[in-house]
N, C-alpha and C positions, 0 to 999 in steps of 0.2 A: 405514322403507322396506325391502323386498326389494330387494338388488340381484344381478343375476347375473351375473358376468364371464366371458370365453372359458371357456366350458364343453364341457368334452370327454369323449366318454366311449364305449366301445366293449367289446362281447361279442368276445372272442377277435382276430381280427382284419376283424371287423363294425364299421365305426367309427357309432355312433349319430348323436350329436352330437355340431357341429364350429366350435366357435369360437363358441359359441350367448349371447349378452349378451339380458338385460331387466331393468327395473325398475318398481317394482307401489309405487305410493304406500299408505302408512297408508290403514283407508277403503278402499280401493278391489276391486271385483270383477272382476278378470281373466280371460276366457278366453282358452284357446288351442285355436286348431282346425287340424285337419293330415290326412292322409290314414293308412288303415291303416298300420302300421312306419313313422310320420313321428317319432316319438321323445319322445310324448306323456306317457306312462305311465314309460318311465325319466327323463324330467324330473323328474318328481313325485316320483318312490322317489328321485332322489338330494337333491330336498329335503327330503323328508321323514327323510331319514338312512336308508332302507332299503337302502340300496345301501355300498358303499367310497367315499369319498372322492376325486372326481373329481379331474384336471385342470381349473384353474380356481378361482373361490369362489364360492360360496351366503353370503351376508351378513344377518343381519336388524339395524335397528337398529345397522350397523357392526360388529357380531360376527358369527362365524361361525355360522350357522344350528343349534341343537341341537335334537335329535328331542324333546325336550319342551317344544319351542313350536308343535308341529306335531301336525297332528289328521288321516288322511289314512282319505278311503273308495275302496278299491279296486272298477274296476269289479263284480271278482266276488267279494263279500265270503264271507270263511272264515267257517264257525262249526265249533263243537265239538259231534261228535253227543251227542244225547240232551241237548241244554241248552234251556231254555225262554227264553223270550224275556225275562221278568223280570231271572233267572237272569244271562243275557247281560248288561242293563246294568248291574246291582249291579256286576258285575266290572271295568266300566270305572269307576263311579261310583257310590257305594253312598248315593245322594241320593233316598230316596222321592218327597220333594216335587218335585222338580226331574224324574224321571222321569213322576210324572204328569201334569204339564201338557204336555210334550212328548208323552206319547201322547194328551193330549187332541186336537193337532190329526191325529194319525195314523189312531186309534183300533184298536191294535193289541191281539190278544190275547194279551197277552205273559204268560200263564198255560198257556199251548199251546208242547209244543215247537216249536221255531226248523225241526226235520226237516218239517214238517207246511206250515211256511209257503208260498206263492208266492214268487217269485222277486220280485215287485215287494215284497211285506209282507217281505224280506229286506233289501233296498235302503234300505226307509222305517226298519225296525228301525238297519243300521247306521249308515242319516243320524243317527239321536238318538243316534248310540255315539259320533260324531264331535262330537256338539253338548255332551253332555256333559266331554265332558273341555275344552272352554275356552278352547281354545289360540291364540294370534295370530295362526298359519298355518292359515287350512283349506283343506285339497285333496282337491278332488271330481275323480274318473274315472272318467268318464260316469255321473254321479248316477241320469242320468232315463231310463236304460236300463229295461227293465220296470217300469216303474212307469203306474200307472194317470193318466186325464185327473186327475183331484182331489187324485190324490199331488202330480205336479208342478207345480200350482199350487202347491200350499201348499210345497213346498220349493222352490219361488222366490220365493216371497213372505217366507221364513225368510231366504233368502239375502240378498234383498234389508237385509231390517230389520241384516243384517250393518252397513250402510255408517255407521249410528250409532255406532260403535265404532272400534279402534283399530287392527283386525285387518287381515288381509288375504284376500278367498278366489280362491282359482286354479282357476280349471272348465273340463275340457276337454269335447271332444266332436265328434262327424262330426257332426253335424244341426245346419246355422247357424243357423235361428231360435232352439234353445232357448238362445241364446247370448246371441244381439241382443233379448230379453227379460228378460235379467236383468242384463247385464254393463256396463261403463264403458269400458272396451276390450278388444280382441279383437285376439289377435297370432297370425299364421299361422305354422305348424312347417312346412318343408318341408327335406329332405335333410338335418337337423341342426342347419339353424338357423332364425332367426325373419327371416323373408323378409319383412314389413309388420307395420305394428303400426297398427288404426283406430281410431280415437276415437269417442263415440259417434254426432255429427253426420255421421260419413263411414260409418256403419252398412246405410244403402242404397246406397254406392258398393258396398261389400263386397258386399252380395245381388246387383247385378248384375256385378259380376266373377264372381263363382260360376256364374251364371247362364249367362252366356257363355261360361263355360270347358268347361261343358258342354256347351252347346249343338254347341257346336264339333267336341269328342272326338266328338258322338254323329253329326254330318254328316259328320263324316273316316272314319267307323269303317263307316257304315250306306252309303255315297256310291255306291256299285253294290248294293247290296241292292235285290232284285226288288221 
């Protein structure tokens, strides 16, 4: 199990998150979904170890969390110019076999430089960057960002075959469908901390709270509009 206890953590005196607790069973596909600056992405970097050492603890398995259980795709993944896409994954993982069948479901031309690719064939590249290294922890940030219809199916369907395993994976994201199609539960970030956490049965409560929250903001906003 992932567990995470008063989690606190702040850029200078921007306090992020604040007193922020969740736990993510073995098996299980968690998202978290929150509004732009809701504290999504320094979640992840402090689990991932990218960050200092918050206030609080990151636990896996009742140890402290270390960056090499953790496998993390940042929304906008870096490369190193002039690297070819091969190139790229030897570097993580120097496994032929094991790179070929992952791009069999991609079909990437990873004999082309990485400078050349789309922003989505960038995405799909460092999803298998993440998949090959193995790790207990996988954390996606905003995986399905440019990425094409047939990308994101098939790395949901990747994700999904996760839950045969021991691991755990944590996927954020603003767009709640690509959520409530792949996830088990889904816990909302707001002002620092996780305000609800749904199960998957309460998956259409969650779409019409959404639904009306908007609906709301957009009659209060629009209410004298010609």
């Amino acid at each position: 199990m992932l567990r995470i206890e008063q989690l606190h953590y702040s850029y200078g005196k921007s306090q992020v998150l604040n007193n922020l607790s969740l736990k993510v069973a073995e098996g299980e596909i968690h998202g978290i979904l929150g509004p732009n600056g809701a504290g999504k992405t320094t979640l992840f970097r402090l689990i991932a170890n990218w960050l200092p050492a918050p206030a609080g603890s990151i636990a896996w398995q009742s140890e402290p969390v270390h960056k090499r259980q953790t496998a993390y795709l940042e929304t906008a993944p870096y490369f190193y110019p002039y690297l070819k896409g091969i190139e790229y994954l030897r570097l993580i993982q120097d496994e032929p076999k094991q790179i070929e069948t992952w791009n069999k479901l991609f079909d990437l031309p990873l004999d082309d430089l990485i400078d050349g690719y789309s922003t989505g064939m960038q995405k799909k590249l460092a999803f298998i960057g993440v998949l090959l290294q193995n790790r207990p922890i996988l954390i996606l940030d905003e995986p399905f960002n440019g990425v094409d219809l047939a990308g994101n199916e098939m790395m949901m369907a990747v994700i999904r075959r996760r839950r045969n395993n021991k691991g755990i994976t944590l996927i954020s994201s603003h767009i709640l469908h690509t959520l409530t199609h792949v996830c088990d539960r889904i816990s909302l970030l707001d002002n620092g901390q996780i305000t609800q956490t749904f199960e998957l049965k309460d998956f259409a409560a969650l779409e019409k709270l959404v639904r009306e929250e908007t609906r709301t903001l957009l009659d209060k906003t629009l209410e004298n509009w010609p």
